[in-house]
N, C-alpha and C positions, 0 to 999 in steps of 0.2 A: 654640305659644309661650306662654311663661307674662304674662298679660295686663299684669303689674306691671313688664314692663319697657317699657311703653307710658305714654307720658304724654303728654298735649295738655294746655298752659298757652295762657293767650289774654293778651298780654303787650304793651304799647304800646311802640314804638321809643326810649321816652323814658324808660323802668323799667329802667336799665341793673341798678341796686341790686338790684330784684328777679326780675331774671334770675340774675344771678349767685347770688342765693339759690337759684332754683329750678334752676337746674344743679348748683350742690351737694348740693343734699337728693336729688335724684334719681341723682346718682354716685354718693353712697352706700348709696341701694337698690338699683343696680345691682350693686355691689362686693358686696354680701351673698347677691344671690340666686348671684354666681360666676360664669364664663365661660358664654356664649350657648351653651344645647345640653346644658353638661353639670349646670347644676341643673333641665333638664326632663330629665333623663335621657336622653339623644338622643345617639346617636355623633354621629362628625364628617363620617363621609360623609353618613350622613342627613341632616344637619344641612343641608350642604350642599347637597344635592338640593332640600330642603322649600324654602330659601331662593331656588334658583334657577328653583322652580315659581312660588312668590309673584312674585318680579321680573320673568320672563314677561307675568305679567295687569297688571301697573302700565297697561299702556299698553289694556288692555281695561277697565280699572277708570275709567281716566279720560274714555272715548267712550263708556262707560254714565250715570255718573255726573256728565255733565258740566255740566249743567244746577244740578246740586245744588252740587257745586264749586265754581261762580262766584257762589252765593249772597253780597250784602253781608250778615254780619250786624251789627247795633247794641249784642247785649250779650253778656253771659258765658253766659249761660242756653242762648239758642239754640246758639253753638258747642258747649255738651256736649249739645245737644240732637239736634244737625245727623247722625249717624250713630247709630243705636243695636247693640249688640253684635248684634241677633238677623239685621237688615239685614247686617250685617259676614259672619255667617256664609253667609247665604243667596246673597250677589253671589260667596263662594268654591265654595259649594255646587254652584249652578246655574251655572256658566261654559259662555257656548255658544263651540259651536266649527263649523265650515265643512266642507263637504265636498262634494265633484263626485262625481255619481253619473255612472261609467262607462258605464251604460245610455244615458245622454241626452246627454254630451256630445260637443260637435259639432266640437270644437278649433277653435273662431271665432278664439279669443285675446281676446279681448275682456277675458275676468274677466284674463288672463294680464300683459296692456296696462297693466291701470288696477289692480294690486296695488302698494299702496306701501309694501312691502318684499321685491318679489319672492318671496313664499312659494310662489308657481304655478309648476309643472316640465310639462313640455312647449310643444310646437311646433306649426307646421301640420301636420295629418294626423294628431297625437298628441294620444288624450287624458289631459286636464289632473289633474294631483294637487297638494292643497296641502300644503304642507311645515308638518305641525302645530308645528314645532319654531321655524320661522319668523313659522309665523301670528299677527299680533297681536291678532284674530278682531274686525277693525273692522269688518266686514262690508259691505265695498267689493263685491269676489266677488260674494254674493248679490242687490246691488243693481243689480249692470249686468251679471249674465248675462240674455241675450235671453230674455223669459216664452215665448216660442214652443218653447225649450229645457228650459227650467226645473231644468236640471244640476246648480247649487249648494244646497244643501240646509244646513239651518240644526239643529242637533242638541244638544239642554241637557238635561244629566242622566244621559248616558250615552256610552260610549267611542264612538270613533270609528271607521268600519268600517276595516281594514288597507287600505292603495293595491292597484293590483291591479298585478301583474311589469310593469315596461319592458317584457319582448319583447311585452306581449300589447296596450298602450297603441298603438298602429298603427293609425289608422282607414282602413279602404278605399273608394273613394266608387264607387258602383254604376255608375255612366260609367266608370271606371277599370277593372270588373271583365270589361266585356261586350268 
């Protein structure tokens, strides 16, 4: 996205006047650069897609970042200080994401339990896959799968391995076999 349609003002509730400045000056750099997408040259599916990967990490952005977020600051300096582009790139770059490795897991339900947004699919006796579509990659999951297990697996930088078929997700427990 083209950087110029971003602007952070740092504006006291009582600058009505130069708000209303600064949303003018800024509607009209928006009006010139022309609808979102089409002066980056981006169709509209794309378009769409890129935006609904971005809105996905809002909520990963904010359990990373969140120490930094709740910064008070005192002047104008630091607000343009507080993020720099290269940081900006690097949290979209490096996004980790979650993953049960089949090998190890023991279908406790535990990570399954304490998921808050249910992105975990499976049951007793089935092992677990997280639904990356769902995942807000808080990394809940990794935090409370039992270390004696150590199933969830934490992966930045690279895609994520495919789930492995429902019919094969079945665990059989070695009492059950004899």
């Amino acid at each position: 996205m083209n950087p110029e349609r971003l602007r952070i003002e740092w504006l006291s509730a009582g600058e009505g006047v130069r708000f209303a400045e600064v949303m003018n000056e800024f509607g009209n750099k928006v009006k010139k650069l022309g609808p979102l997408g089409k002066g980056e040259g981006i169709d509209k599916n794309e378009l769409k897609s890129k935006l609904e990967e971005v809105t996905k990490l809002v909520p990963y952005i904010k359990l990373v970042k969140r120490e930094k977020l709740a910064t008070r600051l005192d002047n104008i300096e630091e607000y343009n200080e507080l993020f720099t582009s290269d940081e900006i790139d690097s949290l979209f770059r490096e996004v980790i994401s979650y993953y049960i490795d089949p090998d190890k897991c023991q279908a406790c339900m535990t990570c399954s339990k304490r998921c808050p947004v249910e992105a975990i699919i499976g049951g007793k006796n089935q092992i677990h896959v997280i639904d990356q579509e769902k995942c807000i990659k808080c990394g809940t999951c990794f935090e409370v799968c039992p270390p004696r297990f150590g199933s969830v697996k934490k992966i930045s930088g690279e895609p994520v391995p495919p789930p492995i078929p429902e019919e094969k997700r079945t665990i059989v427990r070695k009492s059950k076999e004899e």
